[in-house]
C-alpha positions in Angstrom: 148.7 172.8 69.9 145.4 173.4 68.6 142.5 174.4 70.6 139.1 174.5 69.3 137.5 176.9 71.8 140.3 179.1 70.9 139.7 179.1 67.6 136.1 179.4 68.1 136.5 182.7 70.3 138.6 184.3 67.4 136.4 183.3 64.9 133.1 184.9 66.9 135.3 187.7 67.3 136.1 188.1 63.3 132.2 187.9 62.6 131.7 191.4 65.4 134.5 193.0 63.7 132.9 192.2 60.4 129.6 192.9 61.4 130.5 196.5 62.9 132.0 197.9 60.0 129.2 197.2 57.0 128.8 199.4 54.6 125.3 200.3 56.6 124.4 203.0 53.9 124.8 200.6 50.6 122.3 198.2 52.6 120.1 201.1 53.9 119.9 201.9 49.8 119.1 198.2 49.2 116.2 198.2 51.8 114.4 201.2 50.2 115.3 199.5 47.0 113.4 196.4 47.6 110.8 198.8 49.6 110.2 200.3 46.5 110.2 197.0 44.4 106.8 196.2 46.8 105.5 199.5 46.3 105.8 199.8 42.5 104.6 195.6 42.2 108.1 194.9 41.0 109.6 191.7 41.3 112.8 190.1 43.1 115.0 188.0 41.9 118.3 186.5 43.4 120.5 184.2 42.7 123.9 182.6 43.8 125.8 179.4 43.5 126.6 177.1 46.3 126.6 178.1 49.7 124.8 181.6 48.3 122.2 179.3 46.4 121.2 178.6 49.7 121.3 182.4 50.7 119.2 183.3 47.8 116.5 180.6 48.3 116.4 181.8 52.1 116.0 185.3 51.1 113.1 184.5 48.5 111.1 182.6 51.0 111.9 185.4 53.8 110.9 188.5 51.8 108.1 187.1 50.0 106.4 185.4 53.4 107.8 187.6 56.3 107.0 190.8 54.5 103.3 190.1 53.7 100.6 192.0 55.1 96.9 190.2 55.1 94.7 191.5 52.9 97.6 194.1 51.1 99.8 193.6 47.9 102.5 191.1 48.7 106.6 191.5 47.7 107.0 188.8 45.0 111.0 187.5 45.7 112.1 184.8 43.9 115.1 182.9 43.5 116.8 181.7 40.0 118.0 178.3 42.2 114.4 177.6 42.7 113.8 175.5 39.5 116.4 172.6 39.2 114.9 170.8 36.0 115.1 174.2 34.7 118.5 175.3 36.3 120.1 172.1 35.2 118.7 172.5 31.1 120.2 175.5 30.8 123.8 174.2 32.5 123.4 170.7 29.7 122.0 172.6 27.0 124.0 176.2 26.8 127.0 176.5 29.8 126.7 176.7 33.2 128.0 180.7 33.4 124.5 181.0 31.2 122.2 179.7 33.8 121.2 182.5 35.5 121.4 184.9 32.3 119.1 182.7 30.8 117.1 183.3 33.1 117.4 187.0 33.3 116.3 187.5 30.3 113.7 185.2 30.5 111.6 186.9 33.8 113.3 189.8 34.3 111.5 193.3 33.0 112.4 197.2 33.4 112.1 198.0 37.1 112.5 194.6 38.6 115.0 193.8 41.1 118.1 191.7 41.0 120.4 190.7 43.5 123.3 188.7 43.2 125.1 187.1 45.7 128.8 186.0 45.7 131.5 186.1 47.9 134.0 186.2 45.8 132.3 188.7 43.3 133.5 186.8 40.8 131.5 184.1 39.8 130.7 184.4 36.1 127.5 183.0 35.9 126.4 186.0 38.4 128.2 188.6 36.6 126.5 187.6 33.1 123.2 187.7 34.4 123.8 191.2 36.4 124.6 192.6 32.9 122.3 191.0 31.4 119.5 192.7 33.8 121.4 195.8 33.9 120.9 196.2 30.0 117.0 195.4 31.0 116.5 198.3 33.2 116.4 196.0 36.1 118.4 197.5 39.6 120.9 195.4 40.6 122.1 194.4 44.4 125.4 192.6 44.7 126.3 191.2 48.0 130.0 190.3 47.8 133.1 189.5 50.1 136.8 190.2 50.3 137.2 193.4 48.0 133.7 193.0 46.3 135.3 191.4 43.1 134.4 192.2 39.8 130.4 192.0 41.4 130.5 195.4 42.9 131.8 197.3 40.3 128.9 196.5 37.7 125.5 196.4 40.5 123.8 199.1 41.4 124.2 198.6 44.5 127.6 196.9 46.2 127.2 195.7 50.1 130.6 194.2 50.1 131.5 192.2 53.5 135.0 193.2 53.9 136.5 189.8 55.5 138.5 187.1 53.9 136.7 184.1 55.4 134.7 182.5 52.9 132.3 180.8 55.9 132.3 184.3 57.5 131.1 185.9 54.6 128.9 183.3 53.5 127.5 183.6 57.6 127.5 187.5 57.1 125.3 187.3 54.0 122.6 184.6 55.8 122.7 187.9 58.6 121.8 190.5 56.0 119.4 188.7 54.4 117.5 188.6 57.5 118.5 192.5 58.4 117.5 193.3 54.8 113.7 191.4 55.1 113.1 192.3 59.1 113.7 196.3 58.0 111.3 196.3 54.8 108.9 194.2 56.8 108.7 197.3 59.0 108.4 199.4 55.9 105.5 197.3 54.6 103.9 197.4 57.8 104.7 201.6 58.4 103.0 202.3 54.6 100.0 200.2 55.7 99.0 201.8 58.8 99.5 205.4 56.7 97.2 204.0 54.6 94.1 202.6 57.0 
């Protein structure tokens, strides 16, 4: 017979496994990536579909408001979900794995920053915009699940969240993105000191 507190115990217990066995130096690289991004005045831009749409829009707002120091240089992050009335042109007017390629090559210049989220790895939209940046000189994150898909083989950077949960990986993402912004936030706030 089913019991939910069960189930609940095991599924806490999935997310600790999961969570102690991340590939801690592919995120370390994506820290110092998007470190780098606020040193150089790059920009951010993610992007994912569905529950990760929500991910990327979190992670804008978190990198570009938690991050800032007053009166310094602020990271710009922004996410390709952000502008429905654009979002949904592109999806009528070309095909919906062009949306965020569009995109792409729309905002996206040599040095930017691009990371994709999916927890398959396999979404196409994602994957046609990755290349797309990739062939701008942009670096490219990928935060995937299960095996990493076809999403970590083309980024720059793969931090794959080896579980086959979809709601564990998607939970496991929402947790990095706040890891990821609370560890350039320190430093943001490390290069400022050194330089007052």
């Amino acid at each position: 017979m089913y019991n939910s507190a069960q189930f609940l115990q095991m599924y806490a217990g999935e997310l600790r496994k999961t969570l102690l066995n991340l590939p801690w130096d592919a995120i370390g690289e994506a820290v110092d990536t998007l470190f780098a991004a606020w040193v150089k005045r790059k920009t951010v831009f993610i992007m994912g579909n569905g529950g990760s749409a929500a991910t990327a829009l979190h992670m804008a707002a978190d990198l570009s408001k938690n991050t800032a120091v007053p009166g310094f240089p602020r990271l710009r992050a922004v996410s390709f979900n952000d502008n429905m009335a654009l979002f949904s042109a592109l999806g009528n007017d070309t095909s919906y794995d062009q949306v965020f390629r569009e995109q792409v090559l729309t905002y996206v210049d040599a040095g930017d920053v691009v990371i994709a989220i999916s927890a398959s790895g396999n979404s196409p939209n994602v994957l046609n915009a990755v290349t797309a940046a990739r062939e701008l000189g942009a670096t490219t994150i990928g935060f995937s699940g299960y095996y990493g898909g076809k999403l970590a083989t083309l980024v720059d950077i793969p931090v794959v969240v080896q579980n086959h949960s979809i709601e564990q990986i998607e939970d496991v993402h929402m947790i990095l993105e706040h890891m990821v912004t609370a560890s350039v936030r320190q430093l943001v706030q490390q290069a400022v000191r050194q330089s007052v």
